[in-house]
N, C-alpha and C positions, 0 to 999 in steps of 0.2 A: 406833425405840422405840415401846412400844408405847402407846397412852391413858393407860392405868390406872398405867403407871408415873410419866408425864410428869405426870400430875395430881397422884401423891402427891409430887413435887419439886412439885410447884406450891402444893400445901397446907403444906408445909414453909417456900417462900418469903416474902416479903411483897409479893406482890403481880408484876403485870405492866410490861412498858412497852416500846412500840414505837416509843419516839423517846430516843434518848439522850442529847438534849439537857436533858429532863427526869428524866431515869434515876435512881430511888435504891438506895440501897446494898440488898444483899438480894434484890431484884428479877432477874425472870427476862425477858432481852430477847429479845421477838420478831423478827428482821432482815425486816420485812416489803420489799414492791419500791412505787415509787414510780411513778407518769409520767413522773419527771426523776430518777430515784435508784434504787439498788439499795441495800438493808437492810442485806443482809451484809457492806458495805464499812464498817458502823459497831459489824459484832460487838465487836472487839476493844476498841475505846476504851470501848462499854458496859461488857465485862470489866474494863479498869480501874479504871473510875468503880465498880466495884464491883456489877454485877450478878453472878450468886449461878450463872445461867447464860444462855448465847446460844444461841437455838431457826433454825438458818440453815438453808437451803436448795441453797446453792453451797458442792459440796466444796473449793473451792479456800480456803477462809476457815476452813477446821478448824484448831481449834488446843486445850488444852485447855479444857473445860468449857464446850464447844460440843455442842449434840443436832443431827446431820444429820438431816432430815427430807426430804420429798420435794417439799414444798410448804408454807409457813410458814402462809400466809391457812388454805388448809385444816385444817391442826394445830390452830390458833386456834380454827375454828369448831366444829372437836371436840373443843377440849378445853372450849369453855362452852356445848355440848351436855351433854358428861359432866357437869358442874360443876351447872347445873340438874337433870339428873337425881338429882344425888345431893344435894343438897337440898331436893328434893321441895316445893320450894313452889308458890304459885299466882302464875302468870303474865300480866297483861292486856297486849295488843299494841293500840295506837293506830297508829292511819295515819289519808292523807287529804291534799284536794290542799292545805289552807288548815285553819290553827289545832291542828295535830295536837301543835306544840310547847306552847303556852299550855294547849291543853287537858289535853295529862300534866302541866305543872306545878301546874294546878288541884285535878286529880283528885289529884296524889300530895301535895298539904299538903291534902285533903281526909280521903284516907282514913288519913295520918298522924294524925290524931284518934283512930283507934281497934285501928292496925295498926303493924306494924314495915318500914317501907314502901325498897322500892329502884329510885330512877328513874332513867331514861336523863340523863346531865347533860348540858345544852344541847342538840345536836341530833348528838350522837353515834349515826346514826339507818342508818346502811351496814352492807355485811357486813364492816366493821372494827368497828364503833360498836357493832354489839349484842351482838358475843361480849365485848367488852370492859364493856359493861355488865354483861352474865349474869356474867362472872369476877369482879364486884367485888362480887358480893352476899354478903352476911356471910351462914353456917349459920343462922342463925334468923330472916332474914328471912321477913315472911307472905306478902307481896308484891310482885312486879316489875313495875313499870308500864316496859314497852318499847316508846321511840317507834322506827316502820318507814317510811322512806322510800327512795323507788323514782327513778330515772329514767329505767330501760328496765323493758320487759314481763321477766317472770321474778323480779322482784329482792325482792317481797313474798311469794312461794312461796318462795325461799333464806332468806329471814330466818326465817320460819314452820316450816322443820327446822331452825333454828338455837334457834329460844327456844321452840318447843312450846308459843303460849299456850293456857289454859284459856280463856281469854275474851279477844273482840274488840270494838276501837269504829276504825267507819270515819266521822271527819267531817264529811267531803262527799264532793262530787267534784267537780271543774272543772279550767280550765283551766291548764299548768304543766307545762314540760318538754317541748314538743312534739314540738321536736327528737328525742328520745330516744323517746319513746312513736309520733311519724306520726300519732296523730289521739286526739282526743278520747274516742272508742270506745275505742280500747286503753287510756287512761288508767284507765278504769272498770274494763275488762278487770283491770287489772294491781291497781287496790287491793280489787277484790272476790276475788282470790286469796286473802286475809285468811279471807274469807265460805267459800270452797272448803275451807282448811283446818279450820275449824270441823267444817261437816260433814263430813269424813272421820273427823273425832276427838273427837265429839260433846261439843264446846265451845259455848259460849254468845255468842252478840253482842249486844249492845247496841247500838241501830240509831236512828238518826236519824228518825224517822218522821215530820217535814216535808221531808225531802229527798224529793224525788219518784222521782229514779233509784233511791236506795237502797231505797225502799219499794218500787217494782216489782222487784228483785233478790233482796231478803232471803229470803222463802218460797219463792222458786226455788233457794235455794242452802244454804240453814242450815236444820236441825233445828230447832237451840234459839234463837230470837230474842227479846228484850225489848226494846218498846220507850220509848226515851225517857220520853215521856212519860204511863208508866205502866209506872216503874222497878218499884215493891215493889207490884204490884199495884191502888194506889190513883193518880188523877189527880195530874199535877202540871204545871206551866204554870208557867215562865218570860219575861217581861215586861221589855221596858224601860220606865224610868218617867220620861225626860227625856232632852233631848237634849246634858245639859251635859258640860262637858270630860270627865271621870269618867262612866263608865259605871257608873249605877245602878238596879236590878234591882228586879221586885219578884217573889218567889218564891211562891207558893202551892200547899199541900199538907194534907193533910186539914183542908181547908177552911182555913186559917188562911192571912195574909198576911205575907211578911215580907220585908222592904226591906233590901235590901244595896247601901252604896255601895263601891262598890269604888274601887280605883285605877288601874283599867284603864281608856284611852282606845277612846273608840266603839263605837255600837251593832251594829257588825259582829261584834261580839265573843261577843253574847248568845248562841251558839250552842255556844261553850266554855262555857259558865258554867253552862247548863244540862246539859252533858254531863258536867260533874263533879259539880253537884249532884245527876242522875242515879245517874252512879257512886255517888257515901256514899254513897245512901238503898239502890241497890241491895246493897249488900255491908253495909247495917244502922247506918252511921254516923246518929246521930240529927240532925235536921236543923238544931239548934243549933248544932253544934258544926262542920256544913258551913258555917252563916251566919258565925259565927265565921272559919272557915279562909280564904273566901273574902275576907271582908273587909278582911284581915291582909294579903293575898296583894299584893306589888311585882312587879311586872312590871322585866325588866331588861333587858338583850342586847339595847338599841336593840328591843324588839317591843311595840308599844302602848303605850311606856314616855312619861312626859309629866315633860319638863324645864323647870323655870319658874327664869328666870335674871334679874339685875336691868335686864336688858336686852328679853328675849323669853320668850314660853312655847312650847315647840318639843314637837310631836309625834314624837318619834323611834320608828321603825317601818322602820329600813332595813336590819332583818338579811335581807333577803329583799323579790322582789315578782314576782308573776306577775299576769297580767290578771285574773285573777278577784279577788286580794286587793286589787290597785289600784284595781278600779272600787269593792271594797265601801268601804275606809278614803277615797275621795276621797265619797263619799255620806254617812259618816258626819259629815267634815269640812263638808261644805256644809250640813250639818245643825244646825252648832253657831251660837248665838245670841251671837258674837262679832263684832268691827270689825275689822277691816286683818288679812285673810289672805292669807298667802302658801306658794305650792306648789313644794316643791325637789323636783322627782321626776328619778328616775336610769333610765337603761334595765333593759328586761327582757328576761333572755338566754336560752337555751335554748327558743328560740319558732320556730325552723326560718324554713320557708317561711311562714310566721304572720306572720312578725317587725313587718311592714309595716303589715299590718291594722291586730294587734292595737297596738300603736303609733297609728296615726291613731285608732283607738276610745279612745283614753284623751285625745287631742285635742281628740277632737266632746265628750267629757264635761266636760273643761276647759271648753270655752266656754260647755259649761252651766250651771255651776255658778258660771263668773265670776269669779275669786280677785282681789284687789288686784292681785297682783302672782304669774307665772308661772317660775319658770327651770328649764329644761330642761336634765339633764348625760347626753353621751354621744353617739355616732354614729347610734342609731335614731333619739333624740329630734329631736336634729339634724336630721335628715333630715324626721321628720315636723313638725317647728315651721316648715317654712320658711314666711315668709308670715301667721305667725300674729299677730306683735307680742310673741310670749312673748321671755325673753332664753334664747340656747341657748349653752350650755357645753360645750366636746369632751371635759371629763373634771372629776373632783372638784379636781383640782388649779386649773384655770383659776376653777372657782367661789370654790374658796377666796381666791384672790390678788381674787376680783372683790369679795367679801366683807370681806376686810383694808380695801380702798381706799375700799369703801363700804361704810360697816358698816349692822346692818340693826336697829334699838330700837323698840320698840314693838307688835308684828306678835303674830301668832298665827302659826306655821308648821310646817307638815306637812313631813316628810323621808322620802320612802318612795323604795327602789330594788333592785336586784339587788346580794345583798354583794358582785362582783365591783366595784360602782362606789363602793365606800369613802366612802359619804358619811357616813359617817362623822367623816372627818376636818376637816370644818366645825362640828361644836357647841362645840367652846370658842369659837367665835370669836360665837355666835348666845346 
């Protein structure tokens, strides 16, 4: 079948869905393929549940109101290539090794002040996540804010023929995914792909211009760059203004001052904050109405998120951790002018032949910064706590049960780890 067909059944249906278990009526199911599944084994029962049609792959699953294709991931990526194209709207593409999530959801209830705004939800961020974003944008939306992440070379050039952005913001770079990337180089390599597509398709980026790498790459790689901090031509300088639980800002822009306390935990953060406030002013939102957005703005998904319980005030920040975000939130954490803290940190995976290092580097920083109280969950930790006095845990579950028997009142405590290690499932008990 060809695109143009498949899309106008696509504009006729309500919508998409590649898991049948949440499939509504009306919907046209993708049978995409799993690591432990194959899609097309769930055609049918979507059919039931009432999808409208099943887009499969394996002739042996034909049945009717089934489209045989040749490859379902690819269909997908072409059909919300078509789907952007024929909505013609403006595209901004976020990546970046740290903050890339917080910083779209900044920027997209920033420029909702003045736009009709369509952002990636949660970290829908693969070449599943971004066709599935672009296909969910309504015809008159102004703008797509699409978060891109990577963790092999190539996968931020695939996403970039998938969504076409007009404009890019790479938030940093550092360390994450090593595994996948082999060194630090190719990590830069692969989110400056972003920058490469730019200039081939003379798009504009918006660049970080205290990052040092980015600043030596940008003019060697992009036409049109803006930076930061001299979004709409005039000065602007973002500022923390204290070290307290809530991270609060002071923003200054044609000359004037203006103090935003947000509800976002630590000074690690000030570099989303400034990247959104960047954003408005770039695209014309007035800067009240970004002090406004920001300030409004709940941080959720366990990311910078601060839970005060009658028990504990818990720093939950465990949708995710790689070295570079562990050393910044345990800096911000040592930073804060509280009594009785304590650090639940979980492993960090996809670190290769790294694993080890970067593991004891977050050990030597522990002892720097001295916590009340240390616990360690997981096999690296494990491994690198031996000896230390910290308490080490082989998985969330052991912490949990250690947690029940001894419960923890009073504490400030930071929760950071790899979502793989579900730590998750210790804040009711905290």
């Amino acid at each position: 079948m060809q695109i143009e067909k498949l899309y106008q059944i696509f504009r006729e249906s309500s919508g998409l869905s590649t898991d049948s278990r949440t499939l509504k009526p009306g919907q046209i199911f993708f049978a995409l393929w799993g690591d432990n599944y194959n899609g097309n084994e769930f055609a049918a029962n979507a059919l039931k549940q009432g999808a409208s049609w099943a887009v499969i792959d394996d002739p042996a699953y034909e049945t009717s109101n089934t489209i045989l294709v040749d490859d379902c991931l690819t269909v997908l990526q072409k059909l919300a290539l078509f789907h952007r194209r024929e909505i013609n709207t403006t595209v901004l593409a976020i990546t970046g090794t740290n903050g890339k999530t917080t910083s779209k959801d900044l920027a997209s209830i920033v420029l909702g002040k003045k736009y009709k705004i369509h952002a990636t939800k949660g970290n829908l961020n693969n070449q599943i996540g971004v066709p599935l974003t672009l296909l969910s944008a309504e015809p008159d939306t102004e703008i797509i804010l699409v978060e891109m992440g990577a963790s092999h070379q190539g996968e931020i050039r695939t996403l970039c023929h998938i969504a076409e952005p007009d404009y890019g913001i790479i938030t940093n770079t550092g360390c994450a995914h090593i595994e996948g990337f082999g060194s630090t180089e190719n990590i830069v390599k692969t989110k400056t792909e972003l920058y490469e597509y730019l200039k081939r398709n003379n798009g504009i980026a918006l660049y970080n211009d205290h990052d040092p790498v980015l600043k030596e790459k940008i003019y060697k790689m992009v036409n049109k760059a803006v930076p930061l901090s001299f979004p709409a031509g005039l000065p602007l300088t973002v500022t923390p203004e204290t070290t307290d639980l809530y991270l609060r800002v002071n923003v200054v822009y044609r000359n004037t001052s203006h103090i935003l306390a947000t509800n976002i935990f630590g000074n690690h953060n000030i570099e989303n904050v400034k990247i959104a406030v960047a954003t408005g002013l770039f695209f014309e939102v007035g800067i009240r109405d970004i002090a406004d957005a920001i300030i409004n703005y709940k941080p959720e998904n366990n990311r910078s998120q601060v839970r005060i319980s009658s028990r504990n005030t818990v720093i939950c920040d465990s949708y995710n951790a790689n070295p570079t975000s562990m050393r910044l939130v345990l800096r911000s954490f040592a930073a804060l002018s509280v009594p009785r803290k304590i650090c639940i940190l979980g492993d960090m995976h996809e670190l290769g032949e790294k694993s080890e290092e970067e593991h004891q580097r977050v050990i030597e920083l522990l002892r720097e910064i001295s916590p009340e109280k240390v616990f360690l969950v997981g096999p690296q930790f494990g491994k690198a706590g031996v000896n230390t006095g910290f308490t080490v845990f082989a998985d969330s579950k052991a912490l949990k049960e250690y947690i029940t028997k001894f419960p923890l009142k009073g504490y400030h405590i930071l929760v950071k780890g790899s979502r793989a290690m579900a730590l998750e499932a210790i804040y009711d008990l905290l």
